[in-house]
Backbone bond lengths (Angstrom), bond angles and torsions (degrees), N, CA, C in turn:
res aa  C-N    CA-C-N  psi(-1)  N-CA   C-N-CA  omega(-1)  CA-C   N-CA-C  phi
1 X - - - 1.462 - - 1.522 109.65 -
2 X 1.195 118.90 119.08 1.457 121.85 151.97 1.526 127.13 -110.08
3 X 1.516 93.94 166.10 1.844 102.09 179.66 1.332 95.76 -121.82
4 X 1.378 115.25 154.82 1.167 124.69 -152.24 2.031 80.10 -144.84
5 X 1.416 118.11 107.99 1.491 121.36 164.33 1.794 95.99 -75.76
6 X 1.341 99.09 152.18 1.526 111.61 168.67 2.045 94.13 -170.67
7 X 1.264 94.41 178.97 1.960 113.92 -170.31 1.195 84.65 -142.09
8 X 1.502 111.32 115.75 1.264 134.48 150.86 1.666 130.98 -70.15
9 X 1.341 118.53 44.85 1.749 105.81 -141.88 1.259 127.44 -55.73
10 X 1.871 111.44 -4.79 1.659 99.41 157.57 1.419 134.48 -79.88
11 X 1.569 97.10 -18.27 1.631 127.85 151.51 1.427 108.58 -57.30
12 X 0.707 137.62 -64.54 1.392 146.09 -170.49 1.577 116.33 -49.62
13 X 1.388 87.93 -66.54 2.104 95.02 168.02 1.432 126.22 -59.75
14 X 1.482 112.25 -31.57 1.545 127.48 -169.43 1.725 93.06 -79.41
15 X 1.389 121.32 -49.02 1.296 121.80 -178.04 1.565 118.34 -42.12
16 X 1.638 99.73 -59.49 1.501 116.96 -171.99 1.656 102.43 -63.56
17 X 1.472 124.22 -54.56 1.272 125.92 -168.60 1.640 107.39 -61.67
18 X 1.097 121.16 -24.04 1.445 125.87 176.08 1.772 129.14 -91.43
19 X 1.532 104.37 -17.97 1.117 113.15 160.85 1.647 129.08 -65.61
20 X 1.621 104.08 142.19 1.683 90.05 -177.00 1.462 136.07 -69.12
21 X 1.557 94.59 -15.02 1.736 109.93 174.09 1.443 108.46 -101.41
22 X 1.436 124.98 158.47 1.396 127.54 154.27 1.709 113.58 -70.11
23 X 1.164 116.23 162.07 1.342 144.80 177.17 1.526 108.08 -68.73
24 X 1.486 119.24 -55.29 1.233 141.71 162.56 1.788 106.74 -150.90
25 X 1.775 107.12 143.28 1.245 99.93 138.43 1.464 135.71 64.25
26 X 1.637 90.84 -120.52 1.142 114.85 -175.97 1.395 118.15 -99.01
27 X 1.650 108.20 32.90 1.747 105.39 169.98 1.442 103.34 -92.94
28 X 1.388 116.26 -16.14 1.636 108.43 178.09 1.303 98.04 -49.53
29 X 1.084 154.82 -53.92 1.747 138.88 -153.93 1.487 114.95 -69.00
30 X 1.247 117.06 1.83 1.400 103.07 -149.74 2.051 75.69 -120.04
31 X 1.209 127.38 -26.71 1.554 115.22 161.93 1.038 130.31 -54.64
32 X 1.800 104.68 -51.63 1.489 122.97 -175.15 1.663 101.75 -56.01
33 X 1.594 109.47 -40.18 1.519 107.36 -166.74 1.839 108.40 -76.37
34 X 1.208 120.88 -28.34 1.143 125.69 179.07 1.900 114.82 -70.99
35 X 1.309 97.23 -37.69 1.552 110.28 164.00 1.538 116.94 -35.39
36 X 1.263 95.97 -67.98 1.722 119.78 -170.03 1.621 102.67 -50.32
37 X 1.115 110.13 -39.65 1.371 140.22 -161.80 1.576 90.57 -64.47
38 X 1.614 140.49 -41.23 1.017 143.75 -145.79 2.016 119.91 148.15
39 X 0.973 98.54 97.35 1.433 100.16 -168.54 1.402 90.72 -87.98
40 X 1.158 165.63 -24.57 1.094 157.80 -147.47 1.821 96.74 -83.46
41 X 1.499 89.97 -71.96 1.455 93.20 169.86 1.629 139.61 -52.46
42 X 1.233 94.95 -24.86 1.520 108.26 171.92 1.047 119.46 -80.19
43 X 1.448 133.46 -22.85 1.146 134.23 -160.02 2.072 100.37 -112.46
44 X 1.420 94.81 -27.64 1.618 101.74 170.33 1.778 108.97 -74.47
45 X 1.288 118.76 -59.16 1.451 102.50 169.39 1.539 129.10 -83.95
46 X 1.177 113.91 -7.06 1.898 101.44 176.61 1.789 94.42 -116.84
47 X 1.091 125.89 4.67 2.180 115.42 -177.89 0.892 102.69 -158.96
48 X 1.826 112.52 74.73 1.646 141.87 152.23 1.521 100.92 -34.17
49 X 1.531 141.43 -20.35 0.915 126.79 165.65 2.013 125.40 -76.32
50 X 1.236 103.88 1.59 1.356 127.87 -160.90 1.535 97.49 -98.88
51 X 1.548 127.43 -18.98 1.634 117.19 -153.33 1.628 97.30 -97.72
52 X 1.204 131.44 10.13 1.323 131.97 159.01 1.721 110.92 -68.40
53 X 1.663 108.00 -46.74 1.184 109.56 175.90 1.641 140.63 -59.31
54 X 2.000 80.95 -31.97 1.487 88.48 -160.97 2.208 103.90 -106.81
55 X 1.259 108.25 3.14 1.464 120.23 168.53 2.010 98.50 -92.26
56 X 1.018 107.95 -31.86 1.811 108.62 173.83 1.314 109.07 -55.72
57 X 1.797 112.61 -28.50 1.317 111.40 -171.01 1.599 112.06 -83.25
58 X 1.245 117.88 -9.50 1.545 116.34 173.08 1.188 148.22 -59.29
59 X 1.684 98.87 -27.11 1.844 94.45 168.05 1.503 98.15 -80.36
60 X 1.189 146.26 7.03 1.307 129.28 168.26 1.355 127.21 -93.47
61 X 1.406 112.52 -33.22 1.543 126.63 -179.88 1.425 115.68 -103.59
62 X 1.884 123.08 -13.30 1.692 136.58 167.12 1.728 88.63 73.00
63 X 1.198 89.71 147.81 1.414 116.35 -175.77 1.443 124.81 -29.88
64 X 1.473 102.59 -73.54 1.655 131.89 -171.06 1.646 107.87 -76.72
65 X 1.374 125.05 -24.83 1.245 123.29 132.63 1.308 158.10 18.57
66 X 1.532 85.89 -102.42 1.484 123.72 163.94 1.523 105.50 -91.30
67 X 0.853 148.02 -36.13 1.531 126.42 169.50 1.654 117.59 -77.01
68 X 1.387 118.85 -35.57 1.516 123.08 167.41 1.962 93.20 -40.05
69 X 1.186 96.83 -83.86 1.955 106.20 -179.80 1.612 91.31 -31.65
70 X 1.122 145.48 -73.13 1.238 150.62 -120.01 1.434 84.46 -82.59
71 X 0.975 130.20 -74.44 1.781 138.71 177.87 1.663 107.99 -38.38
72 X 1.485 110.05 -50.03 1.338 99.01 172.33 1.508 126.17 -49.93
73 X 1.610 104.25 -50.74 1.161 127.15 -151.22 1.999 98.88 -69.28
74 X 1.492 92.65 -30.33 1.739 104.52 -155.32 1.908 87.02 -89.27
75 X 1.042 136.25 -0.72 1.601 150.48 142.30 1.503 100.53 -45.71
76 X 1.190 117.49 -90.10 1.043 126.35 -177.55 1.283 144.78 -42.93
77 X 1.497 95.43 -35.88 1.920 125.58 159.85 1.576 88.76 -55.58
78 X 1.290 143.55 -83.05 1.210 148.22 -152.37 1.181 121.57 -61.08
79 X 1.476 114.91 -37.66 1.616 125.80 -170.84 1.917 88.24 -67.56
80 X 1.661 118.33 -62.67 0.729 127.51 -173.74 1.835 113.80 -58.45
81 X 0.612 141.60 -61.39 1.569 116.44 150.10 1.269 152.62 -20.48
82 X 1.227 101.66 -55.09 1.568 101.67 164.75 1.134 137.92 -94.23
83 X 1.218 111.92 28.27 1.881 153.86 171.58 1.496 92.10 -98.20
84 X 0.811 120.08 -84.51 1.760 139.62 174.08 1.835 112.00 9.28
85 X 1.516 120.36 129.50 1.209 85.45 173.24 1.452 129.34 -98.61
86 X 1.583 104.80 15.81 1.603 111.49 176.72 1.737 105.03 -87.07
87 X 1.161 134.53 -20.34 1.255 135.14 145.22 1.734 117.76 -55.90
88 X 0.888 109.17 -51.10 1.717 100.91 177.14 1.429 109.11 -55.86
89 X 1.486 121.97 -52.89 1.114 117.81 164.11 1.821 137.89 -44.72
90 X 1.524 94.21 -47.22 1.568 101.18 176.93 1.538 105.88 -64.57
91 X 1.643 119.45 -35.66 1.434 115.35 -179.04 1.792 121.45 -69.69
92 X 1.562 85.84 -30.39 1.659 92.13 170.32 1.576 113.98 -67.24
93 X 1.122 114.75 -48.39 1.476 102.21 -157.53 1.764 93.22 -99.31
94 X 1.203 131.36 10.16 1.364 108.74 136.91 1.941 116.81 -107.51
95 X 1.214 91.72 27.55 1.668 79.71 155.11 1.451 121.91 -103.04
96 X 1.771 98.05 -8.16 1.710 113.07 -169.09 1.826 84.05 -90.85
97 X 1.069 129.39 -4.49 1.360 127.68 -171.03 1.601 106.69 -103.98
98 X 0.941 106.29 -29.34 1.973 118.22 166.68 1.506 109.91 -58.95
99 X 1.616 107.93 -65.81 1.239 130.01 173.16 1.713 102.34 -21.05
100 X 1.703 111.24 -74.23 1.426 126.77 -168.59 1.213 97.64 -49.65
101 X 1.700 127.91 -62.05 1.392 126.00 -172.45 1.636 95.51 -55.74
102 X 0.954 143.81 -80.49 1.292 133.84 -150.19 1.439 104.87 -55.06
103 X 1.303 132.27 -65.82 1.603 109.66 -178.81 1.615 118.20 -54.44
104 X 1.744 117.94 -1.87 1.493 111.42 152.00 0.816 147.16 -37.32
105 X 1.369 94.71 -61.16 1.303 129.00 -175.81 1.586 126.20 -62.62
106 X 1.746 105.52 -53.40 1.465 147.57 -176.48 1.961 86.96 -42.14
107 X 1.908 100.49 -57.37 1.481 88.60 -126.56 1.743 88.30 -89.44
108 X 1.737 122.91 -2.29 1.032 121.65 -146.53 2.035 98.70 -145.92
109 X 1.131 104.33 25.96 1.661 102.08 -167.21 1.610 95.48 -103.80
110 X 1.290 124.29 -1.82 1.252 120.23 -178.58 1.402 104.01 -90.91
111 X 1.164 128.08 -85.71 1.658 133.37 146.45 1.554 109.78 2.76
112 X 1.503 118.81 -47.78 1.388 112.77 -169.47 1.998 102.25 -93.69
113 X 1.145 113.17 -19.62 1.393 116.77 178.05 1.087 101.78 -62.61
114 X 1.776 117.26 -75.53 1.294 125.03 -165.70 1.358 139.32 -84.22
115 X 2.282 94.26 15.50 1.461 100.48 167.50 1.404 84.89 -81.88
116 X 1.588 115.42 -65.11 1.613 112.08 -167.52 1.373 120.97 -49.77
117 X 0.825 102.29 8.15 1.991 103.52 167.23 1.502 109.13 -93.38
118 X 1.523 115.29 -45.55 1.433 116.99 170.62 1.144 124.69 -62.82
119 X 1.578 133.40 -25.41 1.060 137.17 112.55 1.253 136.26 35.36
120 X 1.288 97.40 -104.08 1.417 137.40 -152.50 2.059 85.89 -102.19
121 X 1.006 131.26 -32.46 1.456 124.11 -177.86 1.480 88.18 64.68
122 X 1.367 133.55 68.62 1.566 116.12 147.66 1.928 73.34 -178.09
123 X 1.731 87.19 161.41 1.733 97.73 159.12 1.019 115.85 -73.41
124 X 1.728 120.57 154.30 1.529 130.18 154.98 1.564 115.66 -57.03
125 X 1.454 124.84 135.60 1.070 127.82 166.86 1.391 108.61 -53.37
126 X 1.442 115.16 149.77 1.760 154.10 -134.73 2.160 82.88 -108.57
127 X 1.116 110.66 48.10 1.504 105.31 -177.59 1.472 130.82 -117.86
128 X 0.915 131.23 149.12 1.638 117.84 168.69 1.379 115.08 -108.86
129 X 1.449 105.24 122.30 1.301 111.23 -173.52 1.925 105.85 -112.12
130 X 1.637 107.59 127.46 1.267 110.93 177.64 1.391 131.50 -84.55
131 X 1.520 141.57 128.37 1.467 120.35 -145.89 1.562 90.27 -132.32
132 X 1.755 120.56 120.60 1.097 133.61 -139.73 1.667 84.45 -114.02
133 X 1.480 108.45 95.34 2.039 112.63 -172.54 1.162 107.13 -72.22
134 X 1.176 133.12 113.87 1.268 133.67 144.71 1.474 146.64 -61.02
135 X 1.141 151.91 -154.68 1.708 133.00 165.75 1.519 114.24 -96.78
136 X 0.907 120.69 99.60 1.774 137.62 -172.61 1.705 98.60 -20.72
137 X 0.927 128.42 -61.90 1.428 136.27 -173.03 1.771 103.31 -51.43
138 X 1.175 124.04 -25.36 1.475 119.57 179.56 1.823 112.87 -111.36
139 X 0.837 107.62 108.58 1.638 129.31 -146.99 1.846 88.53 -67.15
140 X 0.991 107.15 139.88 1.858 107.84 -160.00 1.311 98.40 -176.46
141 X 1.288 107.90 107.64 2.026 133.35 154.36 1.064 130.03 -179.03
142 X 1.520 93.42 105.39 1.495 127.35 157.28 1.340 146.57 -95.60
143 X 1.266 135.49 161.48 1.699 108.70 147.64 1.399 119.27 -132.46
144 X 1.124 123.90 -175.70 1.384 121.13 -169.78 1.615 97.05 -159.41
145 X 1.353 82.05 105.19 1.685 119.75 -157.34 1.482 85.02 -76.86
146 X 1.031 152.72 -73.30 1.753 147.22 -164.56 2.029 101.35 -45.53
147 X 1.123 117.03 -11.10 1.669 115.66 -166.43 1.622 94.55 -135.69
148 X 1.008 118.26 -28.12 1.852 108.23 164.60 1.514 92.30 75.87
149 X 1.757 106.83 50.51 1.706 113.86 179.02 1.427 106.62 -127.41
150 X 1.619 102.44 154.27 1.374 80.55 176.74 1.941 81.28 -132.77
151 X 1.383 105.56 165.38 1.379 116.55 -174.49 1.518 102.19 -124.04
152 X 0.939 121.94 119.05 1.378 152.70 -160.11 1.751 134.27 -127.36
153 X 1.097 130.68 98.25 1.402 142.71 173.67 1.918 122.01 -159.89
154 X 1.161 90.97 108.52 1.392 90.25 166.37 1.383 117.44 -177.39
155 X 1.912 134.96 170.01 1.325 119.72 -146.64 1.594 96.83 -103.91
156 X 1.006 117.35 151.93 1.362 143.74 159.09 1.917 118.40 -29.04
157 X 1.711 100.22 60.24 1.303 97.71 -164.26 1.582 125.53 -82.91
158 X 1.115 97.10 -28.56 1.771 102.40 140.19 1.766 121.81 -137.59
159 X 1.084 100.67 -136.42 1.802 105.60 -177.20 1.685 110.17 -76.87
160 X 1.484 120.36 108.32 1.628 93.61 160.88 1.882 103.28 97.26
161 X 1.290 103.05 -11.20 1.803 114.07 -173.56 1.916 105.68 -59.70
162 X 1.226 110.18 -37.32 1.424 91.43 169.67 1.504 129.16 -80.69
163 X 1.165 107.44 -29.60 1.851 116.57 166.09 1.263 96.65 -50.13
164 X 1.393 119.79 -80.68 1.637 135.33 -150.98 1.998 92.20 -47.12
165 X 1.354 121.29 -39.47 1.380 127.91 -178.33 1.090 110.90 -81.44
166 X 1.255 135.25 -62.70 1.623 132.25 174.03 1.403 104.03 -48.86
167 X 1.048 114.53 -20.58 2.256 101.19 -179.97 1.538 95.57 -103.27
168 X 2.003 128.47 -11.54 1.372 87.92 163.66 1.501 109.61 -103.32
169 X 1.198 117.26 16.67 1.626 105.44 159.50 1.516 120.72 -90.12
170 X 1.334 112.86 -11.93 1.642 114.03 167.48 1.346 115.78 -82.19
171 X 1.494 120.10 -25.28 1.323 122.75 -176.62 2.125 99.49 -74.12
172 X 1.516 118.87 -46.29 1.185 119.29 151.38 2.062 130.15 -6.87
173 X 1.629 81.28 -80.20 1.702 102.53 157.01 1.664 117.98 -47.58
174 X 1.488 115.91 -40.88 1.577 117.72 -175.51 1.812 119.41 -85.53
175 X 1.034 76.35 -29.99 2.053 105.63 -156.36 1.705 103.22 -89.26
176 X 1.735 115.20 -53.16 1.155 102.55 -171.38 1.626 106.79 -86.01
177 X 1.233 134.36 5.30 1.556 131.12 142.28 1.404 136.89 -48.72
178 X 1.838 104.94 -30.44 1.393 105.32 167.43 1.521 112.86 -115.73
179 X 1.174 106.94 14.89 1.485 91.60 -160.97 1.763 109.61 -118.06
180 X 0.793 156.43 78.54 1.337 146.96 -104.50 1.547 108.71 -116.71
181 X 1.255 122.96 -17.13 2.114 122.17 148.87 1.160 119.43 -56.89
182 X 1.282 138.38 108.09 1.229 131.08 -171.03 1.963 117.26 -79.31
183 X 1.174 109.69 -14.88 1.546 120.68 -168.30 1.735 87.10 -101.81
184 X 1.244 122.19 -46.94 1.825 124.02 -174.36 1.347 97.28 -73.02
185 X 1.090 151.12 -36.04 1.258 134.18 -170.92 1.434 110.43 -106.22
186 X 1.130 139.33 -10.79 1.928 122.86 123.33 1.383 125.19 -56.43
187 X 0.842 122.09 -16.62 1.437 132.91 176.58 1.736 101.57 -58.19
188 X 1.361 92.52 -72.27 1.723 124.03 162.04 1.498 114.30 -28.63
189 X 1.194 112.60 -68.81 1.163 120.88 178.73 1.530 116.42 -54.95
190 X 1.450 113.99 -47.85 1.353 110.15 176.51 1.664 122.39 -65.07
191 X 1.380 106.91 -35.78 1.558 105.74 150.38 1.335 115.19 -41.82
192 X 1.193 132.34 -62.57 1.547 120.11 -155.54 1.662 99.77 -73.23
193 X 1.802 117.78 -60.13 1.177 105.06 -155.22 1.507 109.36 -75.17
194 X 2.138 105.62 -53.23 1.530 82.33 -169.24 1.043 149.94 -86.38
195 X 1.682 91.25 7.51 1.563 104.93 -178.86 1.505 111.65 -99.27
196 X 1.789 107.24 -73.84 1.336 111.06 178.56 1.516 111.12 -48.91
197 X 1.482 124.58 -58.59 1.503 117.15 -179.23 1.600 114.92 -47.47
198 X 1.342 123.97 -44.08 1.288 136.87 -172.00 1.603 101.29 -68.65
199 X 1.108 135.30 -57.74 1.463 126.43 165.29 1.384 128.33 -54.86
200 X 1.127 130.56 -8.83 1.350 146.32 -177.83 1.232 100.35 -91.27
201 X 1.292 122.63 -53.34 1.219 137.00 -158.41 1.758 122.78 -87.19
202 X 1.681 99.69 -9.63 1.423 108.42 -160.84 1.901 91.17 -116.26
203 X 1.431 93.24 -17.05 1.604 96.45 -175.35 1.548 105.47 86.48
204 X 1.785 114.17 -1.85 1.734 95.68 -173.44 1.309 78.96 -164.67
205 X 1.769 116.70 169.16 1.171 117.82 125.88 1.394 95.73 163.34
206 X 1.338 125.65 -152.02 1.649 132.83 171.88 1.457 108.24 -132.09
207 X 1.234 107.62 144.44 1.891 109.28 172.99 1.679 114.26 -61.93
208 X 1.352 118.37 141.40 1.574 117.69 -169.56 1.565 126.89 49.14
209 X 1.141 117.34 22.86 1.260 139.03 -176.30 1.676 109.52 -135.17
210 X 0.969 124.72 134.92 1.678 133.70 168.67 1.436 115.38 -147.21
211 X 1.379 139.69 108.31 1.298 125.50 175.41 1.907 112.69 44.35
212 X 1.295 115.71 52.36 1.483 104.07 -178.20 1.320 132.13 90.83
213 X 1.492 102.51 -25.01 1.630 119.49 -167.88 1.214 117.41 -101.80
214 X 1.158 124.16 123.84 1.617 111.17 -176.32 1.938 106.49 -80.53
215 X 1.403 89.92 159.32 1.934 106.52 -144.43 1.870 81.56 -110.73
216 X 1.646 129.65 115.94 1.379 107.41 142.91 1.640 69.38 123.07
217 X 1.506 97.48 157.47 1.035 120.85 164.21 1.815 143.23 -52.15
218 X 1.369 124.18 86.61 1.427 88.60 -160.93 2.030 148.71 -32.39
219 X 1.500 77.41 -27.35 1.605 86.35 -168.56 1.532 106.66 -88.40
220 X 1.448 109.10 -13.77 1.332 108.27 145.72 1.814 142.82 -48.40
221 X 1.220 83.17 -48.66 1.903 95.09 -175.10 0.994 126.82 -27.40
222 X 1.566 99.34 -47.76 1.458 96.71 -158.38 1.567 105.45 -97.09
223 X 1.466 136.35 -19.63 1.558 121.76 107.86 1.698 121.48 16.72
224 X 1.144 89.42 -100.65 1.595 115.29 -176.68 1.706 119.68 -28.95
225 X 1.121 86.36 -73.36 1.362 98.73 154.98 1.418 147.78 -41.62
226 X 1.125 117.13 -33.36 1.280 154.45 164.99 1.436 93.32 -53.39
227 X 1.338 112.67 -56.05 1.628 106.20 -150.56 1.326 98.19 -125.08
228 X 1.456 118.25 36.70 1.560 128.04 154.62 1.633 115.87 -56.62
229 X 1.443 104.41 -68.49 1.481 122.04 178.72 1.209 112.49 -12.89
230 X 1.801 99.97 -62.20 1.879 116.80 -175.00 1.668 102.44 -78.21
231 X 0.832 115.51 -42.35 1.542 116.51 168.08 1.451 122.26 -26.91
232 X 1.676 94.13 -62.67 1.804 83.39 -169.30 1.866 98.79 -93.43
233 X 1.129 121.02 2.62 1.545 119.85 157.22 1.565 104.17 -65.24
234 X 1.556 112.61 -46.53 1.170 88.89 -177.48 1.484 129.60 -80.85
235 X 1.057 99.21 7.73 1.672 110.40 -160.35 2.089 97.88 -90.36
236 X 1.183 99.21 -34.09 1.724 120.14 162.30 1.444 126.35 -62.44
237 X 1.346 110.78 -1.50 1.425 121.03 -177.04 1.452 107.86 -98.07
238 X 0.993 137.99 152.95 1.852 158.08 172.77 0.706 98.10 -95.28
239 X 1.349 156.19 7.72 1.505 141.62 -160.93 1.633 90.57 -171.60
240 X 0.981 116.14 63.78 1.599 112.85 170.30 1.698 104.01 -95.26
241 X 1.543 104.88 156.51 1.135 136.97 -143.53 1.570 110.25 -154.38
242 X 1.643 127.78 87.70 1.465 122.19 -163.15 1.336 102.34 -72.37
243 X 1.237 112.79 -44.00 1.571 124.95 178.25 1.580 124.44 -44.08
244 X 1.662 86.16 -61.47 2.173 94.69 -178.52 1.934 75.44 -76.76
245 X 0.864 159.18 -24.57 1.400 117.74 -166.86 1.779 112.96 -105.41
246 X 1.555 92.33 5.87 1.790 97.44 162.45 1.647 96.28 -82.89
247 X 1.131 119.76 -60.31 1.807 132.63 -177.61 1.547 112.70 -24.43
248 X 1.419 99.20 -49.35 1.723 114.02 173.82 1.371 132.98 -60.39
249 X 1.471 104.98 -59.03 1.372 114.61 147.16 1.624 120.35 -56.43
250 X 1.167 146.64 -49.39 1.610 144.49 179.41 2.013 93.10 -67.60
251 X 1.449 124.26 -9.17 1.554 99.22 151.93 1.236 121.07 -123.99
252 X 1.350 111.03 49.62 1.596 120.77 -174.74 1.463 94.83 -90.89
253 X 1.153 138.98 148.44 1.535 132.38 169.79 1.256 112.96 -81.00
254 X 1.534 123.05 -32.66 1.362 151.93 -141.16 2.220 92.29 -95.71
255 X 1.333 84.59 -46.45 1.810 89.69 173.28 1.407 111.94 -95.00
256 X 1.151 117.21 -34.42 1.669 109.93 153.28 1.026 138.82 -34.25
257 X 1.681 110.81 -32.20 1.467 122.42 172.22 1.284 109.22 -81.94
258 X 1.506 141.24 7.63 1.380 144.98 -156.96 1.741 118.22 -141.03
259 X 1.624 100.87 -10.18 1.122 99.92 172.61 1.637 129.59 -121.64
């Protein structure tokens, strides 16, 4: 398995402009100015809460219209942005943020492969997966399972937090293909990467716990927990099996009632 860092910069701008915090500062100017520029468009691609308003406007202005303008206009939104110097900035300092992920990865993807293989009791699929960086300051991870991507940005909240995360959003991409509970097999996942991988990897720590912070999803936990017991039984086995030991748990009655 590899990751492949890259900057998407229409990804990149759409991310930041849609997030609820700024990046830094002084990126508020560069919305307000794009606004002015065309609210129609701004409010249709970055405030999905806005497209009630701006589809109401169609029996008045006809279809081809308003999107001819809209296409023009959304030209111009873009040209004018990435001219901008709060875009040069947001692109700079998440390319210095790629940089960090990539010598992550480089110096530590072996260790992190072939714990999560022990793991998981099977190899990682033979794949390349592309990881679309965003600006660390705007908290960002996803994947998008039809493109085998994962979208990625966020800060350094303890030791090792983007590895331990970039392998559980690839396991996502691997895991939710065979595994067919959608709440039990994050559950799963958060066992392997952010706990077990994250303790392996840090040389110390406690499960769902990190420096103060609770680790995993809340609405997970109590999930999680649930299926500790079998967890670290399974974690004691030579012959582990992610699959027969998702199978086990999905006919537990006791976790049945929890997922």
């Amino acid at each position: 398995m590899e990751l492949k860092f890259k900057i998407n910069k229409y990804y990149l701008l759409a991310h930041a402009l849609k997030s609820n915090v700024p990046p830094f500062d002084e990126w508020i100017e560069l919305p307000n100015k794009l606004w002015n520029i065309s609210n129609d468009v701004y409010w249709f691609l970055f405030n999905p809460s806005m497209h009630d308003k701006i589809f109401a406007k169609l029996d008045d202005t006809g279809f081809d219209v308003f999107f001819v303008k809209l296409k023009k206009d959304f030209e111009k939104i873009l040209s004018v942005a990435f001219k901008s110097k709060e875009f040069s900035r947001l692109y700079k300092e998440t390319k210095e943020y790629l940089n960090f992920l990539e010598k992550e990865w480089i110096s530590k993807q072996k260790i992190i492969i072939a714990t999560t293989e022990e793991i998981l009791g099977e190899k990682l699929p033979d794949i390349s997966i592309n990881v679309l960086v965003t600006h660390p300051k705007l908290a960002n991870g996803i994947v998008l399972p039809e493109s085998n991507i994962i979208c990625w940005g966020h800060k350094e909240n303890w030791r090792n937090y983007s590895m331990v995360y970039l392998m559980h959003e690839a396991l996502h991409l691997i895991l939710d293909k065979k595994l067919e509970k959608k709440h039990l097999t994050h559950a799963i996942i958060e066992l392997i990467s952010d706990n077990e991988l994250r303790v392996r990897l840090n040389g110390k720590g406690k499960y769902f716990k990190e420096q103060g912070e609770s680790v995993g999803h809340l609405f997970l936990h109590k999930l999680a927990r649930a299926t500790l017991p079998f967890w670290k039984k399974y974690l004691k086995n030579s012959n582990k099996n992610i699959v027969k030991f998702y199978n086990e748990l999905n006919a537990n009655p006791e976790i049945q009632k929890l997922i």
